[in-house]
MARKOL-446654 format. One record per residue (C-alpha): x, y, z. Coordinates in nm, 4 decimals, always signed. Layout:
N
+----------+----------+----------+
!       px !       py !       pz !
+----------+----------+----------+
!        X !        Y !        Z !
...
+----------+----------+----------+
This chain:
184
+----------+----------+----------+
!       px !       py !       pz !
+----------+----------+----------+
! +20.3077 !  +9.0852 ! +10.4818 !
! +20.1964 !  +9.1785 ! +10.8194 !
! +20.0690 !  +9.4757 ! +10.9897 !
! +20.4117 !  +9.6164 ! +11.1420 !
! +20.5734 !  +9.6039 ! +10.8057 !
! +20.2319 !  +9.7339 ! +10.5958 !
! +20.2424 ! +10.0545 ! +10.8569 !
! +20.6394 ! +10.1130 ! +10.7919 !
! +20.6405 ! +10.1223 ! +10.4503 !
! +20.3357 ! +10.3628 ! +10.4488 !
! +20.5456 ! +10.5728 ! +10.6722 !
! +20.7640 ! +10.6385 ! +10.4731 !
! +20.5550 ! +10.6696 ! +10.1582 !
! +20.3240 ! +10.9021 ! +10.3143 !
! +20.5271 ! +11.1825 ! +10.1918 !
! +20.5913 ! +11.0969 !  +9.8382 !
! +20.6105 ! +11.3122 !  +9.5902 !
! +20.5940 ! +11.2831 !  +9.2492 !
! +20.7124 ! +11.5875 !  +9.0297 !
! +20.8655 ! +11.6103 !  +8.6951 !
! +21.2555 ! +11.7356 !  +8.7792 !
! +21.3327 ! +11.9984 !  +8.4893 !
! +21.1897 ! +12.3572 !  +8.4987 !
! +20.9623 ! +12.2607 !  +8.2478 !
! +20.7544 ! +12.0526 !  +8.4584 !
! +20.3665 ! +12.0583 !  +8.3302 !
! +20.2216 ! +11.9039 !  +8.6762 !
! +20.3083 ! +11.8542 !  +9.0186 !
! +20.1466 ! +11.5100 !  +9.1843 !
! +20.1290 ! +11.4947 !  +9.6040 !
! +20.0571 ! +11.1861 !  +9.6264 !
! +20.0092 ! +10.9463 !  +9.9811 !
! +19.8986 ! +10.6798 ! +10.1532 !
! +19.7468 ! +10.6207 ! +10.5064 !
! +19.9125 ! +10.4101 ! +10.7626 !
! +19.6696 ! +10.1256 ! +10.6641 !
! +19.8103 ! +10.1002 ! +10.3476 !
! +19.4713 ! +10.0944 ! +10.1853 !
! +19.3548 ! +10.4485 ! +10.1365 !
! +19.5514 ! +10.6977 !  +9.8677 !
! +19.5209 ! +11.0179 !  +9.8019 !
! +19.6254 ! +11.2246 !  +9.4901 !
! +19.6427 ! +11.6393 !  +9.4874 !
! +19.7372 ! +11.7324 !  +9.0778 !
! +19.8455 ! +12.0646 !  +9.0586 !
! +19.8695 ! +12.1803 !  +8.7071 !
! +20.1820 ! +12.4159 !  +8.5890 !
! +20.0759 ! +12.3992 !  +8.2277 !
! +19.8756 ! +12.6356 !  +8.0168 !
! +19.6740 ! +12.3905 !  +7.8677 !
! +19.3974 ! +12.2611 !  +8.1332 !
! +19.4329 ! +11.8986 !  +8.2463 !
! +19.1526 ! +11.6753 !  +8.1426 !
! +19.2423 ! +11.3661 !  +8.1935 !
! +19.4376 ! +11.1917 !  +8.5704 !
! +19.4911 ! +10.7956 !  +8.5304 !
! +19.6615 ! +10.6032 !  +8.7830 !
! +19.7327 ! +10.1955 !  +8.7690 !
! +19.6455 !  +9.9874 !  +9.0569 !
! +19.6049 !  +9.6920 !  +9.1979 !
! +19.2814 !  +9.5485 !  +9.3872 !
! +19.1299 !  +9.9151 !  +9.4353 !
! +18.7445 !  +9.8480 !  +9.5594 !
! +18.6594 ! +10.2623 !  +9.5335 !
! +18.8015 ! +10.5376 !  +9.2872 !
! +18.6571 ! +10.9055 !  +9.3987 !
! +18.7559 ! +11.1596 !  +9.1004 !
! +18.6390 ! +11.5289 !  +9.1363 !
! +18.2552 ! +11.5558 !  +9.1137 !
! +18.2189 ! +11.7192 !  +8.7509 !
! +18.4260 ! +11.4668 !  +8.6193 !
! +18.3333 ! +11.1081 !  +8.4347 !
! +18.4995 ! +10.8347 !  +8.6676 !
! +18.7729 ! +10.5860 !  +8.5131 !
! +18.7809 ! +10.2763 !  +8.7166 !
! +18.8429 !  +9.9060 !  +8.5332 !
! +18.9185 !  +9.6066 !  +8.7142 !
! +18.8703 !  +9.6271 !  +9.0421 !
! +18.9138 !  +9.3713 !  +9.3037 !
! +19.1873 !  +9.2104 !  +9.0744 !
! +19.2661 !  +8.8490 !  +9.2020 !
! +19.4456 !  +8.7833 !  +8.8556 !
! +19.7868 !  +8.9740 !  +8.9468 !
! +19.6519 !  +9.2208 !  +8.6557 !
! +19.6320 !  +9.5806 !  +8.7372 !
! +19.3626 !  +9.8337 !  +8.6938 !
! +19.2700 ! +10.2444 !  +8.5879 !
! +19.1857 ! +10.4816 !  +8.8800 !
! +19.1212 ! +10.8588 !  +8.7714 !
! +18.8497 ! +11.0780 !  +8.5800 !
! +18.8333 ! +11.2698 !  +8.2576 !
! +18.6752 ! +11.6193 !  +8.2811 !
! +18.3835 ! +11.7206 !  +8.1004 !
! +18.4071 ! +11.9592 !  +7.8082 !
! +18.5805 ! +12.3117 !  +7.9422 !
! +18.5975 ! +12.1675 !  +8.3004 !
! +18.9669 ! +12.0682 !  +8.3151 !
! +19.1718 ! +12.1581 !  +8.5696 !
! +19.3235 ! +12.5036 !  +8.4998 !
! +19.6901 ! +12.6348 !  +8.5285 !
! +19.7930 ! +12.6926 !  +8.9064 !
! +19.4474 ! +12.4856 !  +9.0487 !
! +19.4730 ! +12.1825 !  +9.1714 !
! +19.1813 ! +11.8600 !  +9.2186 !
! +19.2241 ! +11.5668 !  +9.4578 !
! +19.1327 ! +11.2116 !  +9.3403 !
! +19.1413 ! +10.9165 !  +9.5646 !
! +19.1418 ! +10.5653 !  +9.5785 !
! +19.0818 ! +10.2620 !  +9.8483 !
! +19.1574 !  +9.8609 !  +9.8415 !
! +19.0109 !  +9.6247 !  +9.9175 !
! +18.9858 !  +9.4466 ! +10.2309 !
! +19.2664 !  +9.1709 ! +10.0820 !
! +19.5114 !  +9.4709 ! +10.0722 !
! +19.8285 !  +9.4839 !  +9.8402 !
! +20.1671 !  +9.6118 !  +9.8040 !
! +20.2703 !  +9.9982 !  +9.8556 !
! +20.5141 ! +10.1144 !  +9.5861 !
! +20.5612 ! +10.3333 !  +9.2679 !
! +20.3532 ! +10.3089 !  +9.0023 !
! +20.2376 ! +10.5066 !  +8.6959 !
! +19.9991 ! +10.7625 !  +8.6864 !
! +19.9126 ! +10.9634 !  +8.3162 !
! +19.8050 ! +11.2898 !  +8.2681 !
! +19.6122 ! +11.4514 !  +7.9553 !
! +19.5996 ! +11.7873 !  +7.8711 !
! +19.3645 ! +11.9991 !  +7.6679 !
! +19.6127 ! +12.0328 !  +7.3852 !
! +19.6897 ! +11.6549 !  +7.3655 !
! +20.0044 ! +11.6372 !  +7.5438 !
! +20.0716 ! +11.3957 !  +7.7907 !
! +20.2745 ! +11.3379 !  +8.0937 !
! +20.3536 ! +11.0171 !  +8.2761 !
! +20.5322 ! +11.0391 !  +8.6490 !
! +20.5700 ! +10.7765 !  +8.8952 !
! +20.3599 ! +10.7963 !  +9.2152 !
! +20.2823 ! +10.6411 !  +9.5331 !
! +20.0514 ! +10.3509 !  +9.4465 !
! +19.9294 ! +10.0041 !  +9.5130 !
! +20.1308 !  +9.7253 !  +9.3384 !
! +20.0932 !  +9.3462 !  +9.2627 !
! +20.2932 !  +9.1449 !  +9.4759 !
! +20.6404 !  +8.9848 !  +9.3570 !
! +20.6446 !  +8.6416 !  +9.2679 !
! +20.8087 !  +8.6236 !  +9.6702 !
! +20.5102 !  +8.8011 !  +9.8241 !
! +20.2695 !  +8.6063 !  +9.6523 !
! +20.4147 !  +8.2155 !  +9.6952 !
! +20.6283 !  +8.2454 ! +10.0332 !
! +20.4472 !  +7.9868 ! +10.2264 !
! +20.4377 !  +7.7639 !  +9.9050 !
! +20.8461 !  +7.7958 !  +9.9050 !
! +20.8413 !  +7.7501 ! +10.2541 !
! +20.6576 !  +7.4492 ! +10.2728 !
! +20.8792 !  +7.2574 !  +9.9807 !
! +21.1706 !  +7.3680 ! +10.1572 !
! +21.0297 !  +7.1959 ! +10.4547 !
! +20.9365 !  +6.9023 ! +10.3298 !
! +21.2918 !  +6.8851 ! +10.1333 !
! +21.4669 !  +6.9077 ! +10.4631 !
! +21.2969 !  +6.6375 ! +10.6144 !
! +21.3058 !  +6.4069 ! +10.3081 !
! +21.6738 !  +6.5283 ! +10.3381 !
! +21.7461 !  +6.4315 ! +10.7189 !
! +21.5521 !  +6.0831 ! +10.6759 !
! +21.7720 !  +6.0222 ! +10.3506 !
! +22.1000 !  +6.0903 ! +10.5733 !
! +21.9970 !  +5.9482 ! +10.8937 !
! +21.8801 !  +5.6161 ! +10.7059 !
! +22.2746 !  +5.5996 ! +10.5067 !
! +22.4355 !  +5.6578 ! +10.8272 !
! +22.2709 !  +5.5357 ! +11.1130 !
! +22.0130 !  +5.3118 ! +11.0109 !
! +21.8659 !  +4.9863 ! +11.1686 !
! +21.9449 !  +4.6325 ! +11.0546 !
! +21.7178 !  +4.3906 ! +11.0620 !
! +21.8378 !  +4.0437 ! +11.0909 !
! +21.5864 !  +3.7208 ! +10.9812 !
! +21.5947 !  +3.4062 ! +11.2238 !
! +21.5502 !  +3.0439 ! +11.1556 !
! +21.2843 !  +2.8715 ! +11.4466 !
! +21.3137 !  +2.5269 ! +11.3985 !
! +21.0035 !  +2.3398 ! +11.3348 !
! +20.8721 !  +2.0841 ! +11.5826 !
+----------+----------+----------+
């Protein structure tokens, strides 16, 4: 994917929101992404009595996960070249979580290979053991598309000129004709 179409789709990410939709929502997630499409940036805001201790979001490739600085980083296979994803997040020490109405930023690079902008899941623990799962602006693997396009383009390529030499050879092909030379 090049650069133009990297930089549109993180315009129009940049402003994603992810938020449960019922009054009882437990956490609100800002969540973004810069117009290189390899920087992210989380704000959890916590509408829930119980303090958050726990912010987990998949990825895929991340190279750096930053996590408030009193909390124990989560961060498990980075630099994926598998198509497998990863965990991005902390968990907060003992008594450190994040209280109602405060909010913590945690944020997360790629690597220099880059990936796909979409939705992805990000999982939230509280104190008392609940948990909340919302969809967020994240980094994806690439489709099956993405990730063999010049593969399918080159068989189709090589199928169209198999094709074309297949027709041309039916249809308008040369005819080569043996002579006798007498012998002297």
């Amino acid at each position: 994917m090049n650069l133009a179409w990297k930089s549109a789709i993180a315009m129009c990410l940049m402003a994603s929101v992810g938020v449960l939709a019922d009054g009882d929502a437990k956490v609100q997630v800002d969540g973004s992404v810069d117009a290189s499409a390899h920087n992210y940036e989380w704000t959890v805001t916590n509408l829930h009595e119980s303090p958050i201790v726990s912010v987990e979001v998949e990825h895929f490739r991340g190279d750096t996960c930053v996590q408030p600085s009193d909390w124990d980083q989560t961060f498990t296979n980075k630099h994926s070249i598998d198509g497998s994803t990863g965990l991005c997040g902390g968990k907060a020490p003992t008594n450190r979580g994040i209280r109602k109405g405060r909010s913590k930023k945690f944020q997360m690079r790629i690597g220099q290979m880059g990936a796909p902008v979409g939705q992805g899941p990000m999982t939230i623990t509280f104190a008392d053991g609940s948990t909340v799962t919302i969809m967020t602006t994240v980094s994806i693997p690439p489709s099956v598309l993405e990730r063999y396009a010049t593969l399918f383009g080159m068989g189709g390529l090589v199928l169209i000129v198999v094709l074309f030499k297949l027709i041309k050879g039916a249809v308008g092909g040369r005819r080569v004709t043996a002579t006798e030379t007498p012998d002297a």
